[in-house]
C-alpha positions, 0 to 999 in steps of 0.5 A, spaced: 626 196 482 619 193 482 622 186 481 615 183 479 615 188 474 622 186 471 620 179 472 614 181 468 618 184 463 623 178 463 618 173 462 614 176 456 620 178 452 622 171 452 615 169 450 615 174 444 621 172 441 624 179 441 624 186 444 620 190 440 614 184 440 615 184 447 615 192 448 608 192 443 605 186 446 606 190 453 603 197 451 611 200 452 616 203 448 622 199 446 627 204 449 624 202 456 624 195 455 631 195 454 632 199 459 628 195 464 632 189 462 639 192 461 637 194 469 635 187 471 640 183 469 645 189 471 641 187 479 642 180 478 649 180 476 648 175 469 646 177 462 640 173 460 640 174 453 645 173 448 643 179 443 645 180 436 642 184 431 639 179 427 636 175 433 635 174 441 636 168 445 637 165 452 642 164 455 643 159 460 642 163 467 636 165 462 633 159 461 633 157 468 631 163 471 625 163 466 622 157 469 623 160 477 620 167 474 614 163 470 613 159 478 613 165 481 609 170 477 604 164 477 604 163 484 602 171 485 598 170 479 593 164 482 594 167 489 591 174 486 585 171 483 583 167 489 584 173 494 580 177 488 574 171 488 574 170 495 575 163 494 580 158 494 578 156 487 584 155 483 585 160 476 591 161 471 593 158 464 597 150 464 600 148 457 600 141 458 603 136 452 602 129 451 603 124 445 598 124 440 593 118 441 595 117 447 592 125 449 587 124 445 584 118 448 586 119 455 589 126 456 584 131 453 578 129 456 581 128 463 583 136 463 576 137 459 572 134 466 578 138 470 576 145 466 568 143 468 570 142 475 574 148 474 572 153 471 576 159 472 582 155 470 585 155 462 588 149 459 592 149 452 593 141 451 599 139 445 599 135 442 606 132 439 609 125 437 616 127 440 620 128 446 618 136 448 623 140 453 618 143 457 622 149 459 625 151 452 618 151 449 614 154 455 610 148 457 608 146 464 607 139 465 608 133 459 605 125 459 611 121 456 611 113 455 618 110 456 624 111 461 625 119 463 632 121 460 631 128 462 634 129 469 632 136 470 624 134 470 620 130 476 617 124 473 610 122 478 608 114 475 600 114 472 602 107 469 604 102 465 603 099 457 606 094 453 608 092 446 603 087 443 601 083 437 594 082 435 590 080 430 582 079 428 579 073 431 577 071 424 584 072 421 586 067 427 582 062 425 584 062 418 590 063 418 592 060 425 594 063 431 602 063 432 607 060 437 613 063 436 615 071 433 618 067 427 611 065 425 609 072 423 614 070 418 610 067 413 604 072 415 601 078 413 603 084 417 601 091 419 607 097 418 608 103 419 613 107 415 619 109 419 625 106 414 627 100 420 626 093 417 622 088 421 619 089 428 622 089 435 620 089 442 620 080 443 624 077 447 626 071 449 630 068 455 632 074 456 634 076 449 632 082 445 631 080 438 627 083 431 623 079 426 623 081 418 615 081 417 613 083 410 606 085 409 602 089 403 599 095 408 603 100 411 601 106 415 605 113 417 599 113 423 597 109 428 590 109 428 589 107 421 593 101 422 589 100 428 582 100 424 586 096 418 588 090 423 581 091 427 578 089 420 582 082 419 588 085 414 593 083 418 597 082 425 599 089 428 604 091 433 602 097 437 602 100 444 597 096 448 593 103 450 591 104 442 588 097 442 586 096 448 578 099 445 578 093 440 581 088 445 575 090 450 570 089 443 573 083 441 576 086 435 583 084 436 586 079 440 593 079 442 598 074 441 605 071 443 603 074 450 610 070 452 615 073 448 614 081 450 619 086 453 618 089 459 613 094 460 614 101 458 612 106 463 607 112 463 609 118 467 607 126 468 613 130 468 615 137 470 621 141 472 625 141 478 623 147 482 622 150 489 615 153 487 610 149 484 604 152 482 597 151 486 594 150 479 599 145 477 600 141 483 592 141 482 592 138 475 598 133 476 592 130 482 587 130 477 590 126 471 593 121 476 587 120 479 583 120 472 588 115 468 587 109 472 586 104 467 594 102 466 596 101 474 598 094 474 591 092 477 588 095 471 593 090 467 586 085 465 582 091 462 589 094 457 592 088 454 590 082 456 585 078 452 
């Protein structure tokens, strides 16, 4: 048996979601590619595919074998096009996910300067407001804010951000700057549709606690809140890189600087495996080397006034 060819085989009927897709896309029978699996799993001594006749899906020796099969398809992959170009430029595709603003500010046009510096490289870039399981979905590496609680990924520090409280100068001036989380009481303050009452993320003596503010704007995005609270409608809690812009302009000022939580930590991840492809290994440098900005030496420039 071509084991590259059954892991080939393996991999793109897992992609396509079914055996005939997967035989189409291929340019083969669906007969044969029943066969070539029933062999593969028959050499590996586990089945790698729950099958019904409705629907098929991975087993759990399934999803872990994808992941080493995608490692080392990928590895053969980029070894092939380097031997090919004579070159040790590194090819082949990387699907990268990242939370939505915080990709489009700093993740997508760091892997635009990593494609004009390699240009055999490919790069899908998803972005998405919730946690991805990188091997479910097929991805290789993700941007995460906040604590890691997979334990099946690696998690390579780019920084830090913080919780933050800001408001127009103007608005500070007319409405005056508050001392205490429990002046946003009487205030006009920014929220963002999400069913939970008040605002969170103060402390104080090392006592976690919320504040039930009012406001009359409220936003199911982060953005516009943003440009709301920029142009003086209110106080707003955001992430410290989503204001860091305005902060820079003088658009926004931060407040109650005393009463934050601990930094929230930013991190590239990716699954635990032996192999790690060239290409991503590459980008994992790149992105740690572009995103600087939230170290804490570069603490000044994101979040402090």
């Amino acid at each position: 048996m071509d084991k590259f060819k059954a892991m080939q085989t393996f991999v793109r009927i897992a992609d396509e979601g079914s055996l005939t897709a997967a035989a189409r896309a291929m340019g083969s029978s669906l007969p044969a590619v029943v066969r070539a699996l029933a062999a593969y799993e028959a050499q590996l001594g586990v089945r790698l595919f729950n099958r019904t006749t409705r629907r098929i899906s991975l087993t759990e020796e399934g999803k872990l074998h994808l992941e080493n099969c995608r490692h080392v398809l990928g590895a053969l992959e980029e070894s092939e096009a380097a031997l090919a170009a004579g070159a040790g430029e590194p090819a082949g595709h990387l699907s990268i996910t990242a939370p939505v603003l915080f990709g489009q500010m700093y993740v997508a046009p760091a892997v635009t300067r990593f494609l004009a510096r390699h240009e055999k490289m490919r790069c899908s870039v998803i972005l998405l407001d919730r946690v991805v399981n990188l091997l479910e979905e097929g991805l290789d590496l993700g941007i995460r804010i906040g604590a890691l609680e997979d334990s099946s990924l690696v998690a390579l520090p780019l920084g830090q951000i913080r919780r933050v409280v800001v408001a127009h100068p103007a608005y500070l001036r007319k409405h005056g700057v508050p001392r205490h989380p429990r002046d946003l009481l009487g205030a006009n303050c920014l929220r963002m549709i999400s069913g939970r009452a008040g605002w969170g993320d103060f402390q104080e003596n090392g006592r976690a606690f919320r504040v039930a503010v009012n406001g009359n704007l409220e936003f199911n995005h982060v953005l516009p809140a943003v440009q709301a609270c920029a142009d003086g409608a209110g106080f707003g809690m955001f992430f410290s890189y989503q204001v860091a812009p305005f902060v820079a302009q003088k658009r926004l000022k931060i407040v109650l600087e005393g009463f934050e939580r601990p930094p929230r930590p930013i991190s590239v991840v990716y699954p635990h495996a032996r192999l790690l492809p060239a290409r991503t290994r590459l980008f994992i440098d790149w992105i740690r080397n572009e995103i600087t900005a939230f170290r804490p030496e570069g603490k000044a420039s994101h979040g402090r006034s």
